[in-house]
C-alpha positions in Angstrom: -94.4 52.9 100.7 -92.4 55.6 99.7 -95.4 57.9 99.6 -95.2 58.1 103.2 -94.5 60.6 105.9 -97.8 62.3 101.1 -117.3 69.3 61.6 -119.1 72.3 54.2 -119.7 75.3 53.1 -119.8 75.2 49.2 -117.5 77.1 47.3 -119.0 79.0 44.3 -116.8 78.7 41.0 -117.0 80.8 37.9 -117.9 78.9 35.1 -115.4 78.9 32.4 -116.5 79.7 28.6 -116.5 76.3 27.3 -118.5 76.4 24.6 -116.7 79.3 23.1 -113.6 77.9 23.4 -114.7 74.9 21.5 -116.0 76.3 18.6 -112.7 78.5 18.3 -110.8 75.1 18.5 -113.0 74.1 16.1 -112.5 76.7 13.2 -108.7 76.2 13.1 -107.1 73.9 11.1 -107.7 69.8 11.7 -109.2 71.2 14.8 -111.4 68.4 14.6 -109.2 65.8 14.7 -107.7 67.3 17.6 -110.7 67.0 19.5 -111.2 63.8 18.7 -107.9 62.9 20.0 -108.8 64.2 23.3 -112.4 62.4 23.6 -110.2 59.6 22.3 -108.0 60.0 25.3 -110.2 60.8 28.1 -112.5 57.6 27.1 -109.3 55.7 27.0 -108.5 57.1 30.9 -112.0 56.1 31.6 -111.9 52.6 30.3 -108.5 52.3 32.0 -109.9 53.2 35.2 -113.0 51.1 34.7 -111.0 48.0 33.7 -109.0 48.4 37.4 -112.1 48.7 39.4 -112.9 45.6 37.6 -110.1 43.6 37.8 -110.0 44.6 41.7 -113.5 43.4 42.4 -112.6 39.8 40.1 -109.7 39.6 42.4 -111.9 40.2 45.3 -114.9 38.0 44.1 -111.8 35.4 43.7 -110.2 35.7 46.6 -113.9 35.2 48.7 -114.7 32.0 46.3 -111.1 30.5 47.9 -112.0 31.4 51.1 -115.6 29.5 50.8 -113.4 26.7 49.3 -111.3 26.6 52.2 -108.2 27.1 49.4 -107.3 30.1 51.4 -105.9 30.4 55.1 -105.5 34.5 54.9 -108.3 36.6 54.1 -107.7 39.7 52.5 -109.5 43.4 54.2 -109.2 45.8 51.6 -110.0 48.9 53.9 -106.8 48.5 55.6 -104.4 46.1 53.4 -103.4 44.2 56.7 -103.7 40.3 56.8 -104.0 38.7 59.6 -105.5 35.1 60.8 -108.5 33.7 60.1 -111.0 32.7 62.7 -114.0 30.7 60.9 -116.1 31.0 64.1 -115.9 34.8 63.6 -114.7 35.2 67.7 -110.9 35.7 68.3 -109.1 32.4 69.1 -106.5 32.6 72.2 -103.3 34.3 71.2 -104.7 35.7 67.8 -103.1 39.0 66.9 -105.8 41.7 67.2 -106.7 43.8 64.3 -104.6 47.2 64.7 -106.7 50.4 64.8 -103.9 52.5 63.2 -103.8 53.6 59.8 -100.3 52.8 59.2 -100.2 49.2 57.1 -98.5 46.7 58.7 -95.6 45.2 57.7 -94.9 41.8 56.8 -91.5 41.8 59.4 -93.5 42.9 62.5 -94.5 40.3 64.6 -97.5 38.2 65.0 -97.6 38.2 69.0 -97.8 41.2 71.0 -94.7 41.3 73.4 -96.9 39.8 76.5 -98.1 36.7 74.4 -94.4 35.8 73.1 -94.1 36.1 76.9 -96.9 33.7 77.7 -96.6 31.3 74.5 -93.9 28.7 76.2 -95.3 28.4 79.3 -97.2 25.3 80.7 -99.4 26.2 83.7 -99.9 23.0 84.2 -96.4 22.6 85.4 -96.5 25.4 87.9 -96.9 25.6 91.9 -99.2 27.3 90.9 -100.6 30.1 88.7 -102.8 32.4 91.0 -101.0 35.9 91.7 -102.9 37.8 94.6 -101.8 41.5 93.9 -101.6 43.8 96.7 -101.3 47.3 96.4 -99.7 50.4 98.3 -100.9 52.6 100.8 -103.1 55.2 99.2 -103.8 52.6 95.8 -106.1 50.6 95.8 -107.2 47.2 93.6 -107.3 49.6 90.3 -104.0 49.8 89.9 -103.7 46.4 88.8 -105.6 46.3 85.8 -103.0 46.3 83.5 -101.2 43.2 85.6 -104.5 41.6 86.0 -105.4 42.0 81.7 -101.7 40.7 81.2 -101.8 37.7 83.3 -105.6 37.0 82.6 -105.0 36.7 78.5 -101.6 34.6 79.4 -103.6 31.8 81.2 -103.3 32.8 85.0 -105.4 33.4 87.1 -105.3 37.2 88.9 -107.1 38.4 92.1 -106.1 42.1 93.1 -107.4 43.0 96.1 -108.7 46.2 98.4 -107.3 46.9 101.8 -109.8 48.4 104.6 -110.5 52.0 103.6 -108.7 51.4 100.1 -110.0 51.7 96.5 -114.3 51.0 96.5 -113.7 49.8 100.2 -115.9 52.5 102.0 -114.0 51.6 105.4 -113.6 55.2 106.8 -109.3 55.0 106.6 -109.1 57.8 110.0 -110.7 54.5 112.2 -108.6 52.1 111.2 -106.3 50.7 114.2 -104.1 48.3 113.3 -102.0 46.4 110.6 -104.1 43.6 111.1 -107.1 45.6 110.8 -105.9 47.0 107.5 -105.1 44.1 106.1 -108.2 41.4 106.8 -109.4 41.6 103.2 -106.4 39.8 102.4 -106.2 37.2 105.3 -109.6 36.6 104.8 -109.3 35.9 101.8 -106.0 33.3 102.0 -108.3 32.0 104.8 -111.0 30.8 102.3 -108.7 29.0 100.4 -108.9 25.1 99.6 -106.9 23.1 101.1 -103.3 22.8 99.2 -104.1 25.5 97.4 -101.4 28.0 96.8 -100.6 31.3 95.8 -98.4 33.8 94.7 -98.9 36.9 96.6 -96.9 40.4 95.0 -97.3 43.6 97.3 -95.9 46.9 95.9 -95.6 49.7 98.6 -97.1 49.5 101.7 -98.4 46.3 100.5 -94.9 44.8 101.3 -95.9 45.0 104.7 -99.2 43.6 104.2 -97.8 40.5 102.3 -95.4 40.0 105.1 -97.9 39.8 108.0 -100.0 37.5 105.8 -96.8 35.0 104.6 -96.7 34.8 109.3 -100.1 33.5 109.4 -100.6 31.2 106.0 -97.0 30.4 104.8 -98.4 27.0 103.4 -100.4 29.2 101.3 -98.0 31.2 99.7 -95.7 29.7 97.0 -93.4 33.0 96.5 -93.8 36.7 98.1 -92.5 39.4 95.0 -92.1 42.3 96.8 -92.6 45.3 93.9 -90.9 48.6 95.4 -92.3 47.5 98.2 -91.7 47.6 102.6 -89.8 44.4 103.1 -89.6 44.2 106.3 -87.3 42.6 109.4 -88.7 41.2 112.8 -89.4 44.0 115.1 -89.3 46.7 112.7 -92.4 48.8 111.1 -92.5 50.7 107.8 -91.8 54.0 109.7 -88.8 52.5 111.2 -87.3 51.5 107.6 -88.3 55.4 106.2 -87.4 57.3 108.6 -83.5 57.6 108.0 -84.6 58.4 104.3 -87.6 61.3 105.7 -84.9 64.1 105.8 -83.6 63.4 102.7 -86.8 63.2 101.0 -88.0 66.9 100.3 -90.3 65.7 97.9 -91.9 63.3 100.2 -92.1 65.8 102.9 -94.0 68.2 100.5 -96.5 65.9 99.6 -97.3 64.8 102.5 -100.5 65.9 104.4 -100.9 64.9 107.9 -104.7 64.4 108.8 -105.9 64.7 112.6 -109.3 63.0 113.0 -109.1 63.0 116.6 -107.5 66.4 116.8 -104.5 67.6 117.3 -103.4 66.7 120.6 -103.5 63.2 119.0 -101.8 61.6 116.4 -102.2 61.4 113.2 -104.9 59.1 111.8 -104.2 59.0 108.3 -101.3 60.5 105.5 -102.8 62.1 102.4 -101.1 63.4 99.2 -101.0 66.7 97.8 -102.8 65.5 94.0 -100.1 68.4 92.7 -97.4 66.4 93.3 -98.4 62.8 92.7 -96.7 62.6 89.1 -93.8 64.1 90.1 -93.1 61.5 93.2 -95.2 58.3 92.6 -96.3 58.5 88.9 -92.7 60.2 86.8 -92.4 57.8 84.0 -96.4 56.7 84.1 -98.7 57.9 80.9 -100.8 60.9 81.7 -104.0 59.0 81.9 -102.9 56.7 84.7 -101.7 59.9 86.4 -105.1 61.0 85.8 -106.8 57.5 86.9 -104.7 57.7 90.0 -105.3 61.4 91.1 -108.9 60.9 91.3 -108.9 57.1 93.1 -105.9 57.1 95.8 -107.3 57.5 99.4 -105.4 58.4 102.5 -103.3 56.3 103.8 -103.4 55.0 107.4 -101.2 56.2 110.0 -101.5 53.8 112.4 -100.6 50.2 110.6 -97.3 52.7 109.5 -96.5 52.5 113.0 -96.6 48.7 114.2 -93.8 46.8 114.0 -93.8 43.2 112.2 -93.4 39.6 114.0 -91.6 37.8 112.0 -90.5 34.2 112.3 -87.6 32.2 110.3 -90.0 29.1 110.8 -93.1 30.6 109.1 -92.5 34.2 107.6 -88.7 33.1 106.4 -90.3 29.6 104.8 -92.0 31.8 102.0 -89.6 32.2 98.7 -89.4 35.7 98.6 -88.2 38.1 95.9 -87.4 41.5 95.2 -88.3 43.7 91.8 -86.5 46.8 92.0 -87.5 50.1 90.6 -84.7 52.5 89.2 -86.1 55.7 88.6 -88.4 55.6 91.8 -88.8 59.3 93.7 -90.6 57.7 96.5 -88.4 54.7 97.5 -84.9 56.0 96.1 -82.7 52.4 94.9 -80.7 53.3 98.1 -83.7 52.9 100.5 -85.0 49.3 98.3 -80.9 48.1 98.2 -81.1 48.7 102.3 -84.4 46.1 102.7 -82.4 44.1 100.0 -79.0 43.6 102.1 -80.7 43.3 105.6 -83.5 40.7 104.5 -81.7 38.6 101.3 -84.6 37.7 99.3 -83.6 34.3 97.2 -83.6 36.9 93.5 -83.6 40.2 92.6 -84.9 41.8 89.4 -84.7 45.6 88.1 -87.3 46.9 86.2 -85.8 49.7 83.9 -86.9 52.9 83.4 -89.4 52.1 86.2 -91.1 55.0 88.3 -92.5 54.4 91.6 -95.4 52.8 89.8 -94.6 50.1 87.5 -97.8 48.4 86.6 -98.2 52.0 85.1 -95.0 52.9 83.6 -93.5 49.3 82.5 -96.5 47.0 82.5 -95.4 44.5 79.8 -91.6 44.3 81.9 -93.4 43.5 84.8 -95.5 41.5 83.8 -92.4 38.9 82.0 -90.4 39.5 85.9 -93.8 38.4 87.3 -94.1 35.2 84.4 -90.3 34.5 85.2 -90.9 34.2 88.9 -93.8 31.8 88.4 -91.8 29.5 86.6 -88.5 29.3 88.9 -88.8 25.7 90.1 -87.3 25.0 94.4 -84.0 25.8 94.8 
C-alpha cells in the first residue's frame, strides 16, 4: 500500500467537347476502325469485369451449397477475408477465437487462441484445491479494479469474486468513520464466513489488501487454499502497514507529494483518512497502465483509511503461517519500490516468488494477461 502516507459537397466539372472530338477522329484516315477498336476494347474490359463478379458470386454460391452440405468446416466472410471457426448454433463456443474488429487480414501463422486461453486450455479444474480466487484490492481501489482479472479467469473456467472494503468502490461506508482493520475489512470475513463447509479459496490482495488477506487467513485458515500477495503489505506479528512504510516515507518524495492528509475530527486529532492528489496518480500508482484505466481510476479511488494503517497484525504460526502464501513482485512499482517488497519477502519467506515484468504499481492494469498466467500457475501448484 505504497500509496500511503497519497462527415459532400459536389464538385462541378467542365464538360469536355466530346462530340467534336469524335467527329474529327472520324474524318481522318481508317478513323473508323480505330474507334471500333476502342468500343472493341472497353466492351472487352467490361465483359472481363463482368465475368469476375460472376465467377466470385459462383464461388460464393458454391462455397454456401458446401456449407449447407456440411462439406465444409470453414466458412468464408468476404467483407474481411479472415476464416475462422464455425459455430452452427450461430453463439460462440468456449475457447472460439473472436472475430477481430481490425482491418488488417489475418494471417494464416497467427494463432488461433488468444494468449489467456493457451493459458487456460491445459488446465483441469477438476483437479484443483480449488478454483475460486477472492480478489482483494488496495487502499483507495476498490472491486473495479479487478475486471480485467475477473474477465480473464471467468472465460478460463474459474470462478472470480472481487470484493469492496468498508468505504471502498460503490460501498457508501463514509471512509473518515471507520475505526479499525477489522472494521475495514468485514466485507471480506463475512463473506469467508458464509462459505460451505470445506469449501476453499484462493484469496489475492494487492496493496493494502495484503493486510486485509492476512487478518482474514488468522480467522479462516481452513478456508484459504493459498494467500498471493500482489505488491501487496505482507505483514509480520506485531507490526502494521505503517510500521513496514515508514523507513521507506523519507525516501519517497513522490509519495509524500501525493499524499493528502484529511482531518474529519479536526486538527487536534489524527488523521481519519489519506487521499491522493488525482495529478499524480499515473505517475506513482498507474506508470506503465493504459490511459483509460488511469482515467477509470482517477474518477473511482476513495480515500484511504487512516486508522486500519495504524493497527498492528496478530499473527500466529498455527493459523496465519498454515496458509500457502506467495509473493508476485512488481518491478517498475513507484509506490512500493522492489527494495520495500524484497524487505516483506526476506522477513516473512513466502513458499514462491514471481516477478511480473514491466509491471507498474498496478498490474491488473498494466500486465493483465501476465498476471493472470502467475495467478493460473499458482492455482495449479499441488502441496509441497
Amino acid at each position: 500500500m505504497g500509496n500511503l502516507c497519497t462527415c459532400f459537397a459536389r464538385k462541378t466539372v467542365a464538360k469536355r467537347p466530346v462530340a467534336k472530338r469524335l467527329q474529327h477522329q472520324q474524318n481522318g484516315p481508317n478513323s473508323s476502325n480505330r474507334w471500333a477498336r476502342v468500343r472493341s476494347s472497353r466492351k472487352d474490359k467490361l465483359d472481363d469485369a463482368v465475368l469476375q463478379e460472376q465467377a466470385l458470386a459462383a464461388a460464393i454460391l458454391f462455397r454456401q451449397h458446401q456449407q449447407q452440405n456440411g462439406s465444409a468446416s470453414l466458412p468464408f466472410d468476404r467483407a474481411t477475408s479472415l476464416r475462422y471457426p464455425n459455430s452452427s448454433s450461430g453463439s460462440k463456443k468456449a475457447g472460439q477465437l473472436p472475430r477481430s474488429s481490425s482491418s488488417r487480414a489475418r494471417s494464416l501463422t497467427d494463432p488461433l487462441l488468444q494468449p489467456h486461453q493457451l493459458v487456460n486450455q491445459d488446465i483441469k479444474l477438476d483437479n484443483l484445491e480449488t478454483n475460486h480466487f477472492v480478489l482483494v484490492h488496495g487502499g483507495g481501489f476498490g472491486a473495479w479494479c479487478w475486471y480485467k482479472t475477473i474477465a480473464l479467469l471467468e472465460e478460463g473456467g474459474f470462478k472470480a469474486t472481487a470484493v469492496d472494503l468498508t468505504g471502498s468502490g460503490i460501498h457508501s461506508f463514509d471512509t473518515n468513520r471507520i475505526t479499525s482493520l477489522s472494521q475495514y475489512a468485514k466485507p471480506l470475513t463475512d463473506f469467508l464466513e458464509k462459505l460451505s463447509e470445506g469449501e476453499k479459496v484462493i484469496l489475492v490482495g494487492h496493496d493494502f489488501g495484503g493486510a486485509c488477506i492476512s487478518y482474514a487467513m488468522e480467522l479462516f485458515p481452513f478456508k484459504i487454499a493459498k494467500a498471493v500477495f500482489v505488491a501487496a503489505a505482507m505483514l509480520t506479528n506485531g507490526q502494521s502497514t505503517l510500521d513496514m512504510f515508514s523507513p521507506q516515507a523519507g525516501s519517497n518524495d513522490l509519495m509524500r507529494q501525493a499524499q493528502i492528509f484529511v482531518y474529519a475530527n479536526g486538527n487536534d486529532h489524527p488523521p481519519t483518512s489519506i487521499d491522493l492528489d488525482k495529478s499524480l496518480l499515473r505517475d506513482l500508482l498507474f506508470n506503465q497502465s493504459p490511459s483509460k484505466d488511469v482515467a477509470l481510476a482517477s474518477v473511482s479511488m476513495r480515500p484511504i483509511p487512516f486508522a486500519p494503517v495504524l493497527e498492528k497484525l496478530s499473527l500466529s504460526d498455527m493459523k496465519y503461517g498454515s496458509v500457502r502464501r506467495f509473493y508476485i513482485e512488481t518491478p517498475e512499482d513507484n509506490a512500493i519500490p522492489t527494495s520495500l517488497q524484497e524487505s516483506m519477502i526476506n522477513s516473512s519467506p513466502p513458499e514462491k516468488v514471481f516477478r511480473l515484468k514491466g509491471a507498474d504499481h498496478s498490474p491488473f492494469f498494466s500486465k493483465p494477461q501476465a498476471l493472470h498466467k502467475q495467478l493460473v500457475e499458482i492455482s495449479k501448484l499441488p502441496p509441497p
